[in-house]
PyMOL Python script that loads the backbone (N, CA, C, O; Angstrom):
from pymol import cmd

cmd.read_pdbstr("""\
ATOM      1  N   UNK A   1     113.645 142.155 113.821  1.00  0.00           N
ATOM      2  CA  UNK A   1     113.258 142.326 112.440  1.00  0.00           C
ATOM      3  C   UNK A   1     114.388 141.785 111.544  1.00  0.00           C
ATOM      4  O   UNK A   1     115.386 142.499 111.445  1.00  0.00           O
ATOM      5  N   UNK A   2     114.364 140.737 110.947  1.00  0.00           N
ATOM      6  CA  UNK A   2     115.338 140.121 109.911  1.00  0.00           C
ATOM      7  C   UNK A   2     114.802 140.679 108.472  1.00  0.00           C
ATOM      8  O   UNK A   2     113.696 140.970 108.017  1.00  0.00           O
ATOM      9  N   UNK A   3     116.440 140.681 107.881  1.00  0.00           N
ATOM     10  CA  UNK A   3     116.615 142.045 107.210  1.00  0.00           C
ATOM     11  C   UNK A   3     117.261 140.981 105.925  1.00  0.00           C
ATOM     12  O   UNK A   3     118.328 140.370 105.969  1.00  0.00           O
ATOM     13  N   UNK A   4     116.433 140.988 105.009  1.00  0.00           N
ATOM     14  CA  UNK A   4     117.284 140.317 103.189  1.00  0.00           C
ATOM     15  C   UNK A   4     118.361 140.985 102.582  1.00  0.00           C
ATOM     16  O   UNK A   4     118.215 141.976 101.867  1.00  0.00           O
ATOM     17  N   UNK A   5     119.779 140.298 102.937  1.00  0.00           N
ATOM     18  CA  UNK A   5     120.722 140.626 101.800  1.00  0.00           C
ATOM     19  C   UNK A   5     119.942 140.792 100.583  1.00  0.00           C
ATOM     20  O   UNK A   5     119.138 139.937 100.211  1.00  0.00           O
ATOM     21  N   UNK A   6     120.241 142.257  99.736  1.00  0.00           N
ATOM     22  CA  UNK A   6     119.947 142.603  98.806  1.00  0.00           C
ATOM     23  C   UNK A   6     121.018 141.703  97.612  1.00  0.00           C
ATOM     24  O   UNK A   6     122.190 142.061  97.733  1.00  0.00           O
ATOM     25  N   UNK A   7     120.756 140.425  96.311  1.00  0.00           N
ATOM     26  CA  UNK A   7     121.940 140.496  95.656  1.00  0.00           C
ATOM     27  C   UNK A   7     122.248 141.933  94.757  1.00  0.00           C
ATOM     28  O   UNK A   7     121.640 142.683  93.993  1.00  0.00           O
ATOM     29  N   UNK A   8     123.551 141.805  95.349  1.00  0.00           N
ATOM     30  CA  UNK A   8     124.185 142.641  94.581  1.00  0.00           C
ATOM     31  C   UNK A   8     124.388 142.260  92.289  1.00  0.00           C
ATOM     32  O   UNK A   8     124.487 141.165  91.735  1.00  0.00           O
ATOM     33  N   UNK A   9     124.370 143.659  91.645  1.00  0.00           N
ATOM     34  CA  UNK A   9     124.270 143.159  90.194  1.00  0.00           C
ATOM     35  C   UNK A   9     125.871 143.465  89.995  1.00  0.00           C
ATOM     36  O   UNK A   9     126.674 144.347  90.300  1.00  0.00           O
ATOM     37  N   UNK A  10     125.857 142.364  89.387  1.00  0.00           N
ATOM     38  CA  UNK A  10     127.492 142.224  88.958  1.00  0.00           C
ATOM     39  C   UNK A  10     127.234 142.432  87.487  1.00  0.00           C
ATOM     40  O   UNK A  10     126.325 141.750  87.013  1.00  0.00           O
ATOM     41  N   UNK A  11     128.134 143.590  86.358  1.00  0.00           N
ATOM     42  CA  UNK A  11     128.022 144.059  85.650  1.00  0.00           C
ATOM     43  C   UNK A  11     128.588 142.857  84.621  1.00  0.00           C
ATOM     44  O   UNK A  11     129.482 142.409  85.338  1.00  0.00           O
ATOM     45  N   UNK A  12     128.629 142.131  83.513  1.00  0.00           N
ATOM     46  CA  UNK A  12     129.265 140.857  82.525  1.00  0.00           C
ATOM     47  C   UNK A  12     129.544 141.778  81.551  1.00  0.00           C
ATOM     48  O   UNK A  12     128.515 142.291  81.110  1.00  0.00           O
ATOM     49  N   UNK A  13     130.704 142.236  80.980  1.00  0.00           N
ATOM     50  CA  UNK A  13     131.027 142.527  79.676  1.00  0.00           C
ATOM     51  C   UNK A  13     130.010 141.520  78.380  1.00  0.00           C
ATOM     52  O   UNK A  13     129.703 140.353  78.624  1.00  0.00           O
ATOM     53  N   UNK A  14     129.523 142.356  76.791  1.00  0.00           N
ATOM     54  CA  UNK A  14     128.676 141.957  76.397  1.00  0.00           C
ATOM     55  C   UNK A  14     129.608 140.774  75.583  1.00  0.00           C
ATOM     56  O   UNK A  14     130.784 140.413  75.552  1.00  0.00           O
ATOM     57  N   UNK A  15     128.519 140.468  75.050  1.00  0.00           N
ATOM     58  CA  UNK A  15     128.750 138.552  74.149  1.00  0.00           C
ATOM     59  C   UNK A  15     129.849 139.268  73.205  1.00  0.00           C
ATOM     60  O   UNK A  15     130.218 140.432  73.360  1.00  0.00           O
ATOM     61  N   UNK A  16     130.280 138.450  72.271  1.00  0.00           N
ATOM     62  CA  UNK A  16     131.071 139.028  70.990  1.00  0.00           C
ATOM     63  C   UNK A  16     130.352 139.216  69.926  1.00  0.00           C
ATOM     64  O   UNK A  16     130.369 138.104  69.398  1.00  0.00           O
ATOM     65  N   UNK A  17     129.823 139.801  69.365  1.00  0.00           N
ATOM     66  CA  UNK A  17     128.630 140.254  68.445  1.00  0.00           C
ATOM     67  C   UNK A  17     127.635 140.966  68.641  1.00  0.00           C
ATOM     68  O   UNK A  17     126.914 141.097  67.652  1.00  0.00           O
ATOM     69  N   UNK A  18     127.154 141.752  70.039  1.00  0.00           N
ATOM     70  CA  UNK A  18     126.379 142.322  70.254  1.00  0.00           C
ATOM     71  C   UNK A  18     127.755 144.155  70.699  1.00  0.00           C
ATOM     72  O   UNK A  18     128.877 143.815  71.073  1.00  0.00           O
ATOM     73  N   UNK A  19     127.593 145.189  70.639  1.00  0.00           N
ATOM     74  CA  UNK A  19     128.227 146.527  71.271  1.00  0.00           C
ATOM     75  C   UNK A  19     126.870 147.659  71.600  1.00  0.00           C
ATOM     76  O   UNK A  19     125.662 147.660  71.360  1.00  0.00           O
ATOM     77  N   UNK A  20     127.369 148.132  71.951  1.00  0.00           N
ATOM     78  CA  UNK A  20     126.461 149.471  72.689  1.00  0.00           C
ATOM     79  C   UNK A  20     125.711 150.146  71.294  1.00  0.00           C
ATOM     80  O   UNK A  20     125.700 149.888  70.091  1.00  0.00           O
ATOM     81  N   UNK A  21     125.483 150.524  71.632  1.00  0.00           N
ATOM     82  CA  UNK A  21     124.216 151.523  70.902  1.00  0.00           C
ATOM     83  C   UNK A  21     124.946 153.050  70.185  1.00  0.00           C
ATOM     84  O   UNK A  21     125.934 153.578  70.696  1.00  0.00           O
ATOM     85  N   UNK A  22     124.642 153.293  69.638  1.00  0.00           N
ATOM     86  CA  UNK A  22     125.327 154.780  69.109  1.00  0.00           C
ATOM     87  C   UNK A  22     124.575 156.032  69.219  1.00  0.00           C
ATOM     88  O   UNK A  22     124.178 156.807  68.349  1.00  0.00           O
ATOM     89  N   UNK A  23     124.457 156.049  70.736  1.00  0.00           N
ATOM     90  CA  UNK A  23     123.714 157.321  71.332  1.00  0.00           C
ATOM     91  C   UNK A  23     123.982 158.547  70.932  1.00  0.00           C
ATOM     92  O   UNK A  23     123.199 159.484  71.086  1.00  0.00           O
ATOM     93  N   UNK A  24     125.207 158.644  70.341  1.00  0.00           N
ATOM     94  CA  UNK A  24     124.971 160.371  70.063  1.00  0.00           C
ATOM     95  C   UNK A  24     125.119 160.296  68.655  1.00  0.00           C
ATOM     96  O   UNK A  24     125.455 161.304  68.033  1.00  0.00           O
ATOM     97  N   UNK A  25     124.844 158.901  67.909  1.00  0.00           N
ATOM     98  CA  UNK A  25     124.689 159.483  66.334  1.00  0.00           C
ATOM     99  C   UNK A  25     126.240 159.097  65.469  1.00  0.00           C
ATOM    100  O   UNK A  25     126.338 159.016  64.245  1.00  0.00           O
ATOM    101  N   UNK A  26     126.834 158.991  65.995  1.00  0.00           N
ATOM    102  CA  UNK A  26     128.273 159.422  65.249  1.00  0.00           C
ATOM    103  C   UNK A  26     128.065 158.642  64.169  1.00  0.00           C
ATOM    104  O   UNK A  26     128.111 159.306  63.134  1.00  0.00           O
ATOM    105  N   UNK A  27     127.781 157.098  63.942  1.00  0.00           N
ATOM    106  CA  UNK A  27     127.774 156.581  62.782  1.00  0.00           C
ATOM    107  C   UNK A  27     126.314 156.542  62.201  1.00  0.00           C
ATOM    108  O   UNK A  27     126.027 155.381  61.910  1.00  0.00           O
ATOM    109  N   UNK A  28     125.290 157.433  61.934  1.00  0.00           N
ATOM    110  CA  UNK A  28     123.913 157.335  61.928  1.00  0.00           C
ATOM    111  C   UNK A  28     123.690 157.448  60.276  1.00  0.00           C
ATOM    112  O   UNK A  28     122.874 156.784  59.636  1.00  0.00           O
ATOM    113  N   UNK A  29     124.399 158.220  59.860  1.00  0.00           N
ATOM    114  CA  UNK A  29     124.672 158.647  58.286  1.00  0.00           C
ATOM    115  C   UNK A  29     124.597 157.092  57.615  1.00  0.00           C
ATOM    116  O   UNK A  29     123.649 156.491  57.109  1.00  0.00           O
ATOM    117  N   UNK A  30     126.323 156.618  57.881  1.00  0.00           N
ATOM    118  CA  UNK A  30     126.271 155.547  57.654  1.00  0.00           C
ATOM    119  C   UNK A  30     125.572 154.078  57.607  1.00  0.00           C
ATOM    120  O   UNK A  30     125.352 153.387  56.612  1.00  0.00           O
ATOM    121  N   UNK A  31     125.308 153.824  58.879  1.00  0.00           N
ATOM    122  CA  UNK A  31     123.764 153.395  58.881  1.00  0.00           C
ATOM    123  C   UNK A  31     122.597 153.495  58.248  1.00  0.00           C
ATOM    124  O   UNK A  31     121.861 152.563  57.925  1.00  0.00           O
ATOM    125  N   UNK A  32     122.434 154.647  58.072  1.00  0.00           N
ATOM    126  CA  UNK A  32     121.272 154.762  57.195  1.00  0.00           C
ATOM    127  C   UNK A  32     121.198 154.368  55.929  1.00  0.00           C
ATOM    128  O   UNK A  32     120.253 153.817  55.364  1.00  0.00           O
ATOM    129  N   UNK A  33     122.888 154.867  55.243  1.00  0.00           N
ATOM    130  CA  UNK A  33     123.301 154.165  54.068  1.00  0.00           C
ATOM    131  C   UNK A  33     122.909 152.938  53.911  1.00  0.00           C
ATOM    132  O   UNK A  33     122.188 152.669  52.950  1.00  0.00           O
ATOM    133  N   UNK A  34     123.398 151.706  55.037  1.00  0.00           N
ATOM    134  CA  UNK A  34     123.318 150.449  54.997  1.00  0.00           C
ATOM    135  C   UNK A  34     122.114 150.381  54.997  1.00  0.00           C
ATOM    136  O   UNK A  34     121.886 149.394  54.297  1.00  0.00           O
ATOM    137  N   UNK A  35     121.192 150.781  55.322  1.00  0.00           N
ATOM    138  CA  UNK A  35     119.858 150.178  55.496  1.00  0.00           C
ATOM    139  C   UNK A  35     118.920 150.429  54.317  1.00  0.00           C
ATOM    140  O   UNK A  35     117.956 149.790  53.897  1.00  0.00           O
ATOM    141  N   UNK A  36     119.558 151.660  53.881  1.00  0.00           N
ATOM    142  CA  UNK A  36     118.752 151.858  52.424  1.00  0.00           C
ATOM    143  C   UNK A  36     119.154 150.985  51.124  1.00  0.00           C
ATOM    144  O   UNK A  36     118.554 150.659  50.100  1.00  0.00           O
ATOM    145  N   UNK A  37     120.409 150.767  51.623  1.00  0.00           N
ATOM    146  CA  UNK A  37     120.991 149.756  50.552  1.00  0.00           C
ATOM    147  C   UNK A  37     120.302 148.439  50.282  1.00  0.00           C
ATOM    148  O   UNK A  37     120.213 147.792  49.238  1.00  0.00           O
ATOM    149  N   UNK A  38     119.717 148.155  51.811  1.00  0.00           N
ATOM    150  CA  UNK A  38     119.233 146.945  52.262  1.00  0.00           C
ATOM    151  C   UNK A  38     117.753 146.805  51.470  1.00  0.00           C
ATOM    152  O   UNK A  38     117.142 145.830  51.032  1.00  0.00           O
ATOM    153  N   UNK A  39     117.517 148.027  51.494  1.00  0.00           N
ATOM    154  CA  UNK A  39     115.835 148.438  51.172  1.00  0.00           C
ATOM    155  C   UNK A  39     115.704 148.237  49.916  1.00  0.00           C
ATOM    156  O   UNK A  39     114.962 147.446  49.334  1.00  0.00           O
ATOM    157  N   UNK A  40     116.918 149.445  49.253  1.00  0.00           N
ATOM    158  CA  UNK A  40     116.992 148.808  47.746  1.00  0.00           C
ATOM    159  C   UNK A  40     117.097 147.996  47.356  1.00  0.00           C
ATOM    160  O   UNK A  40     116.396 147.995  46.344  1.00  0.00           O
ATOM    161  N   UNK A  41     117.680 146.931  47.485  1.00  0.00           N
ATOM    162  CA  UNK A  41     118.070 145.798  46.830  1.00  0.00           C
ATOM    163  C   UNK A  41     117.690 144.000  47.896  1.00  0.00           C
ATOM    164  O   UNK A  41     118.376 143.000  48.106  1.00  0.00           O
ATOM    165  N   UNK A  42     116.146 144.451  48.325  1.00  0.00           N
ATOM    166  CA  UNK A  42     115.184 143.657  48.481  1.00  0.00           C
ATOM    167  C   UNK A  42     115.948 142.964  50.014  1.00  0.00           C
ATOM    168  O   UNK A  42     115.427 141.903  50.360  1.00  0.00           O
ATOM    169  N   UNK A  43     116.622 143.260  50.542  1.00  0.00           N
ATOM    170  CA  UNK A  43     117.845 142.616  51.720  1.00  0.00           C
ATOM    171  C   UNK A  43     118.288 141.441  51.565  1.00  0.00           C
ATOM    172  O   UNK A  43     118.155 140.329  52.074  1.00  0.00           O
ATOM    173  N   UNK A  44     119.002 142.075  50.520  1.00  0.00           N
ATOM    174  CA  UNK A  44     120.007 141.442  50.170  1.00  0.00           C
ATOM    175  C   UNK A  44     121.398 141.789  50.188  1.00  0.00           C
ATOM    176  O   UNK A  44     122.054 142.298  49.279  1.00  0.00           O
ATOM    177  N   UNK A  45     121.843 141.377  51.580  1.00  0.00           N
ATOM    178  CA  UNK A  45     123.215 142.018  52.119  1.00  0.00           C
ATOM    179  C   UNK A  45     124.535 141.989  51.268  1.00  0.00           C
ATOM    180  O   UNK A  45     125.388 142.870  51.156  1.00  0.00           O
ATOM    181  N   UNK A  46     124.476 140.741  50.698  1.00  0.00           N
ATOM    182  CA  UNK A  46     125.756 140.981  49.481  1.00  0.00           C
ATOM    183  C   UNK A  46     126.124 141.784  48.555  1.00  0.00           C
ATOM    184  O   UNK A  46     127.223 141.917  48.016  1.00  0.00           O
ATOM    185  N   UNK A  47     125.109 142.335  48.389  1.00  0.00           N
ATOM    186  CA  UNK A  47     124.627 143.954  47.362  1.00  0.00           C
ATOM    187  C   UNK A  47     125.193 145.100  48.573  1.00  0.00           C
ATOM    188  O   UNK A  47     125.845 146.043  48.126  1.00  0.00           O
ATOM    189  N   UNK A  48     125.084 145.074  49.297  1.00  0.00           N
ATOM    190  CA  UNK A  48     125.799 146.256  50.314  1.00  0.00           C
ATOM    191  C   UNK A  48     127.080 146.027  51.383  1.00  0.00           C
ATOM    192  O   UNK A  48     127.193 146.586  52.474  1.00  0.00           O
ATOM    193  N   UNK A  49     128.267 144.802  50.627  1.00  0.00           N
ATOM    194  CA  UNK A  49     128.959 144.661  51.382  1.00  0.00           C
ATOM    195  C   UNK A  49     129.734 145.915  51.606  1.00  0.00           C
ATOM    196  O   UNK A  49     130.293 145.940  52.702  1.00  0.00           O
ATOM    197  N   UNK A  50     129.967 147.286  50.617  1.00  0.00           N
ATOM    198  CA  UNK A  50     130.855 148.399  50.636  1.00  0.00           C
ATOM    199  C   UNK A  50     130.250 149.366  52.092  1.00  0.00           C
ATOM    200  O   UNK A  50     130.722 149.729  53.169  1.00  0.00           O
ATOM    201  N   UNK A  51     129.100 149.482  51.446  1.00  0.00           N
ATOM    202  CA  UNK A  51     128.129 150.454  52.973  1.00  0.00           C
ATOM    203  C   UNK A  51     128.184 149.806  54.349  1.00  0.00           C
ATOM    204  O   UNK A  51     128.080 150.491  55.366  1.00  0.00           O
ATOM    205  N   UNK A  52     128.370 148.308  54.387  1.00  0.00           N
ATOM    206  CA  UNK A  52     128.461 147.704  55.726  1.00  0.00           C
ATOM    207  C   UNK A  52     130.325 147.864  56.407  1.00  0.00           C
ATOM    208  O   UNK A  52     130.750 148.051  57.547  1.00  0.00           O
ATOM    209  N   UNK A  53     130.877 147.720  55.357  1.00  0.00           N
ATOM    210  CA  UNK A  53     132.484 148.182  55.685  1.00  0.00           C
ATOM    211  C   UNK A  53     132.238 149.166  55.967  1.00  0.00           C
ATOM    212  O   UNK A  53     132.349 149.148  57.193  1.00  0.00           O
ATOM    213  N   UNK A  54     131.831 150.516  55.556  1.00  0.00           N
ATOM    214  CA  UNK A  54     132.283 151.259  56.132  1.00  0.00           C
ATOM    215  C   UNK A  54     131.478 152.034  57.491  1.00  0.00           C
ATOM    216  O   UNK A  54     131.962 152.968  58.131  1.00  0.00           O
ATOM    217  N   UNK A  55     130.061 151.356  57.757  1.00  0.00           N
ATOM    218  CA  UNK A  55     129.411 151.291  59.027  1.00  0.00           C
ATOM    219  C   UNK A  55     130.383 150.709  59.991  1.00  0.00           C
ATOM    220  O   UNK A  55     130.742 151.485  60.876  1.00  0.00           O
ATOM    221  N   UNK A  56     130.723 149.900  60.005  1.00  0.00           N
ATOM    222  CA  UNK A  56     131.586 149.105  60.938  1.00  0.00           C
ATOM    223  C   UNK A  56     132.949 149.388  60.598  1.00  0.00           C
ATOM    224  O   UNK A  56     133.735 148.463  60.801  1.00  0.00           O
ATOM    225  N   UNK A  57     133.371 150.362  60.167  1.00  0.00           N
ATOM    226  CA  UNK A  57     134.314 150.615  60.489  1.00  0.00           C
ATOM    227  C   UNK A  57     134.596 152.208  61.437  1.00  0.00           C
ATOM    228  O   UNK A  57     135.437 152.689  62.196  1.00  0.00           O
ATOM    229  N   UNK A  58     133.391 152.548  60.847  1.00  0.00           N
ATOM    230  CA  UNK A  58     133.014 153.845  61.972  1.00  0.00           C
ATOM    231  C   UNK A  58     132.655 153.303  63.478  1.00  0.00           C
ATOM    232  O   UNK A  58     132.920 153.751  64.594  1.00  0.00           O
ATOM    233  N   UNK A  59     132.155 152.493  63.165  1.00  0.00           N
ATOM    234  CA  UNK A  59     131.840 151.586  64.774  1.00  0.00           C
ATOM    235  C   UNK A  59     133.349 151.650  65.310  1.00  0.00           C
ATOM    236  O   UNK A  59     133.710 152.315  66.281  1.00  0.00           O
ATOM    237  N   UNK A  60     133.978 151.031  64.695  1.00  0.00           N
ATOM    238  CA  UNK A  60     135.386 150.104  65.418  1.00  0.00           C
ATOM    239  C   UNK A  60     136.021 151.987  65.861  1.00  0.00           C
ATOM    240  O   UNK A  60     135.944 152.638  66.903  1.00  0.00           O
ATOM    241  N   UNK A  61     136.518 152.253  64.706  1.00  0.00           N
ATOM    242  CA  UNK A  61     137.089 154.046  65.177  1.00  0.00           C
ATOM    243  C   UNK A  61     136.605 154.845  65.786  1.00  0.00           C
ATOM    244  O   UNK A  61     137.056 155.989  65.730  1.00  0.00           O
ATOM    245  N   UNK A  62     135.219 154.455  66.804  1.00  0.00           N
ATOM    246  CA  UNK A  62     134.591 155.210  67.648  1.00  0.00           C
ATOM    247  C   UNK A  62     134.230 154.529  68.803  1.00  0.00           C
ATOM    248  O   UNK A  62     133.185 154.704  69.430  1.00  0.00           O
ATOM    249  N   UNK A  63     135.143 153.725  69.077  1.00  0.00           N
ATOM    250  CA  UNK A  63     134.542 152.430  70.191  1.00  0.00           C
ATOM    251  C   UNK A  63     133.558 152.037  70.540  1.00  0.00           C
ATOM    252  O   UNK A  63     133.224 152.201  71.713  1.00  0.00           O
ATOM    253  N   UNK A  64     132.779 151.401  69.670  1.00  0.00           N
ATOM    254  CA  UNK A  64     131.152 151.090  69.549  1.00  0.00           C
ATOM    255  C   UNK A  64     131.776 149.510  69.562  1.00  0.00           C
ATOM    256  O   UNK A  64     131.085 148.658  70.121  1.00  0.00           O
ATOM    257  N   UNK A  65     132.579 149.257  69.186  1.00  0.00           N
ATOM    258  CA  UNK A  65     132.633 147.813  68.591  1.00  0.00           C
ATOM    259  C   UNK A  65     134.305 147.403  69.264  1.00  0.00           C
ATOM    260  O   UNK A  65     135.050 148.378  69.365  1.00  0.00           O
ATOM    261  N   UNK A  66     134.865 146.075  69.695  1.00  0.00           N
ATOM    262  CA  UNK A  66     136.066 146.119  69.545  1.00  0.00           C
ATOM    263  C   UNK A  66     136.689 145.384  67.830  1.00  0.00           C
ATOM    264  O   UNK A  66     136.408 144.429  67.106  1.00  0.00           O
ATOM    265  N   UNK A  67     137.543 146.407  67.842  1.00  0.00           N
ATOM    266  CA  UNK A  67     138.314 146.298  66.833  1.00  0.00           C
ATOM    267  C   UNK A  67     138.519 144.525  65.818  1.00  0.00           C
ATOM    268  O   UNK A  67     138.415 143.481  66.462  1.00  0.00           O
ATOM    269  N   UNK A  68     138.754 144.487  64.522  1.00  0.00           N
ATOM    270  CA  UNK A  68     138.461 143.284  64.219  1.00  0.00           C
ATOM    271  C   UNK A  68     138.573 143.189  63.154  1.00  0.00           C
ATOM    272  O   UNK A  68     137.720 143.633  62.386  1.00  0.00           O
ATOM    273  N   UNK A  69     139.988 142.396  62.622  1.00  0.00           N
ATOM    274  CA  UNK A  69     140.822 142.588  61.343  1.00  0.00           C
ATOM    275  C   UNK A  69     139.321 142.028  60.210  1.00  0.00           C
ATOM    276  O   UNK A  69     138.407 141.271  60.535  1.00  0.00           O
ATOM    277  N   UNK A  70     139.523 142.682  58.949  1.00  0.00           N
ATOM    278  CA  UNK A  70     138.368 142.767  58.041  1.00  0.00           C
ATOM    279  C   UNK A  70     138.289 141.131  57.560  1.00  0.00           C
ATOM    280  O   UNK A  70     137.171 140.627  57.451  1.00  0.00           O
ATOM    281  N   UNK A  71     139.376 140.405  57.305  1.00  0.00           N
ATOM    282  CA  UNK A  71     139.197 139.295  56.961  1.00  0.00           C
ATOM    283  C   UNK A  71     137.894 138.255  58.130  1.00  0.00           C
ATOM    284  O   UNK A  71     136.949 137.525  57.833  1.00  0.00           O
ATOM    285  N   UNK A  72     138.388 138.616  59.250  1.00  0.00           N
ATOM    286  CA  UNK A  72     137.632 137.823  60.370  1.00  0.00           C
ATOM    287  C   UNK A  72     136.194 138.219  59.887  1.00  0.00           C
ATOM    288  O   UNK A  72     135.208 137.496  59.746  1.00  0.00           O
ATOM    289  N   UNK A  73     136.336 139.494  59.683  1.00  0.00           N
ATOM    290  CA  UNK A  73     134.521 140.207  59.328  1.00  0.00           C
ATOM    291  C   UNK A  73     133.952 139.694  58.161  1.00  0.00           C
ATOM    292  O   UNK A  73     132.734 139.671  57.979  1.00  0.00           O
ATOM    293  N   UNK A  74     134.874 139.232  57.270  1.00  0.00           N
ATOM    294  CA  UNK A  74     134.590 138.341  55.971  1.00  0.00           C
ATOM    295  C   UNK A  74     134.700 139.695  54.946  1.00  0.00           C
ATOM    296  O   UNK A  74     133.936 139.699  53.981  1.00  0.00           O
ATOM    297  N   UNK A  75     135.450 140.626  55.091  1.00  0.00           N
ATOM    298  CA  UNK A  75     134.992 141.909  54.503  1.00  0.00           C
ATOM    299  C   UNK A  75     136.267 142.320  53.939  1.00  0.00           C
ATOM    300  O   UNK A  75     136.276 143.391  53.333  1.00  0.00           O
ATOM    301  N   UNK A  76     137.754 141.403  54.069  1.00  0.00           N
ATOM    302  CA  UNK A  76     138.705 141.707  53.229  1.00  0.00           C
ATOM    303  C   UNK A  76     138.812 142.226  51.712  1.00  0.00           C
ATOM    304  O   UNK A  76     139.737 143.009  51.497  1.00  0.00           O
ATOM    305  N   UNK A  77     138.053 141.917  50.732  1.00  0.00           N
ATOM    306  CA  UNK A  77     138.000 141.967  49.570  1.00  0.00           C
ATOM    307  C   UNK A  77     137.487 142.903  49.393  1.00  0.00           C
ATOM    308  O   UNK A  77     138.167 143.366  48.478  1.00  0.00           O
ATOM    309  N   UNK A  78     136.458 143.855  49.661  1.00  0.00           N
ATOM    310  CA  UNK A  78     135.776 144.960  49.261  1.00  0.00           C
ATOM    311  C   UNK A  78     136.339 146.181  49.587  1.00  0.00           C
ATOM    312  O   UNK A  78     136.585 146.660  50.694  1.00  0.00           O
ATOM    313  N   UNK A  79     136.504 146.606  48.507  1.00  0.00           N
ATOM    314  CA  UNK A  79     137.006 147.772  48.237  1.00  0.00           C
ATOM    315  C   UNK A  79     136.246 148.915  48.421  1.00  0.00           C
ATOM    316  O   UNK A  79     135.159 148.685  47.893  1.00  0.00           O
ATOM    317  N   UNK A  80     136.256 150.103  48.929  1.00  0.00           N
ATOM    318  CA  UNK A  80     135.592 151.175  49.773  1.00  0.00           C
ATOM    319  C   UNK A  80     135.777 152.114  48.633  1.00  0.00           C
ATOM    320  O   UNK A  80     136.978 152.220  48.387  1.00  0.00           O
ATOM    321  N   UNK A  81     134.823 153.036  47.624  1.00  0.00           N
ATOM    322  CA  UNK A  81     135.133 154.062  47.408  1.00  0.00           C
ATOM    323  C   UNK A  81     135.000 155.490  47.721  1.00  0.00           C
ATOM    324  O   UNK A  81     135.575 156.472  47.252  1.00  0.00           O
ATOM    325  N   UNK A  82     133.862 155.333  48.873  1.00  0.00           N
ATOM    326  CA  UNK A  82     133.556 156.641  49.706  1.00  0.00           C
ATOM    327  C   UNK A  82     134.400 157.151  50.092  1.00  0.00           C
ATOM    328  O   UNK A  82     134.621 158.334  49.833  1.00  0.00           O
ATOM    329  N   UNK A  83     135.436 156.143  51.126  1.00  0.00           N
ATOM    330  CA  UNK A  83     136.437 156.879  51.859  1.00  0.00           C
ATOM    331  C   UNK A  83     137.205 155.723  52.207  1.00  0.00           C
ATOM    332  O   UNK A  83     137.006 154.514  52.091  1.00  0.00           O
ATOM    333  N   UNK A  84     138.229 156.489  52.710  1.00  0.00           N
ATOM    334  CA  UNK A  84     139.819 155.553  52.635  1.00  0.00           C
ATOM    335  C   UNK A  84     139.850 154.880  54.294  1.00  0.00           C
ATOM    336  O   UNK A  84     140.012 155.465  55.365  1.00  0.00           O
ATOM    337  N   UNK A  85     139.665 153.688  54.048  1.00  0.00           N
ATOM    338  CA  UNK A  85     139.921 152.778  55.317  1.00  0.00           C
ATOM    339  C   UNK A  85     141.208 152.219  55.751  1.00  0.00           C
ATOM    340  O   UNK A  85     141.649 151.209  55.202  1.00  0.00           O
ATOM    341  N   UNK A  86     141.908 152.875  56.803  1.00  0.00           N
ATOM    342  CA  UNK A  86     143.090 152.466  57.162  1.00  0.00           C
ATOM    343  C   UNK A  86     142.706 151.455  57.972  1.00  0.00           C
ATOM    344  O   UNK A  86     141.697 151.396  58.675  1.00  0.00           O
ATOM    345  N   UNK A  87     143.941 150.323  57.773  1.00  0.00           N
ATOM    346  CA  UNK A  87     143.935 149.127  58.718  1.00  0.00           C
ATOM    347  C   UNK A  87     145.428 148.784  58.718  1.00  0.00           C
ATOM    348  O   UNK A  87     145.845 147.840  59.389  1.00  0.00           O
TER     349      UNK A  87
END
""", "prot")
cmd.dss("prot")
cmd.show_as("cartoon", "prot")
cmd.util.cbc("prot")
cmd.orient("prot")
């Protein structure tokens, strides 16, 4: 009886722009922010660059995301008044 090597799944770390999912919620608030922002103002993301800083920055401080100086994010200039973003 000949027997098929099973392939084995070799696990690939993800692309650079895609991270895991936020299964237990931690940034869900925030999110929601962004998306209502989105809602309001017809999606039009430039209208919610403040709510997207600080989604992704809850990402990055909860390892959802790797880390990623704000300029690279295009997000240097916006100023946060919810809450204080250390970098």
């Amino acid at each position: 009886m000949a027997q098929f090597a099973k392939p084995r799944f070799v696990p690939t770390p993800p692309d650079k722009g895609s991270f895991p999912l936020d299964h237990d919620g931690v940034c869900k608030n925030l999110m929601s922010t962004y998306m209502k922002c989105l809602a309001t103002n017809k999606q039009d993301n430039t209208k919610c660059r403040e709510e997207i800083k600080l989604y992704l920055d809850c990402r990055m401080n909860n390892n959802l995301m790797t880390k990623e100086d704000w300029r690279t994010l295009g997000l240097d200039d916006v100023e946060t008044k919810s809450k204080v973003i250390q970098k």
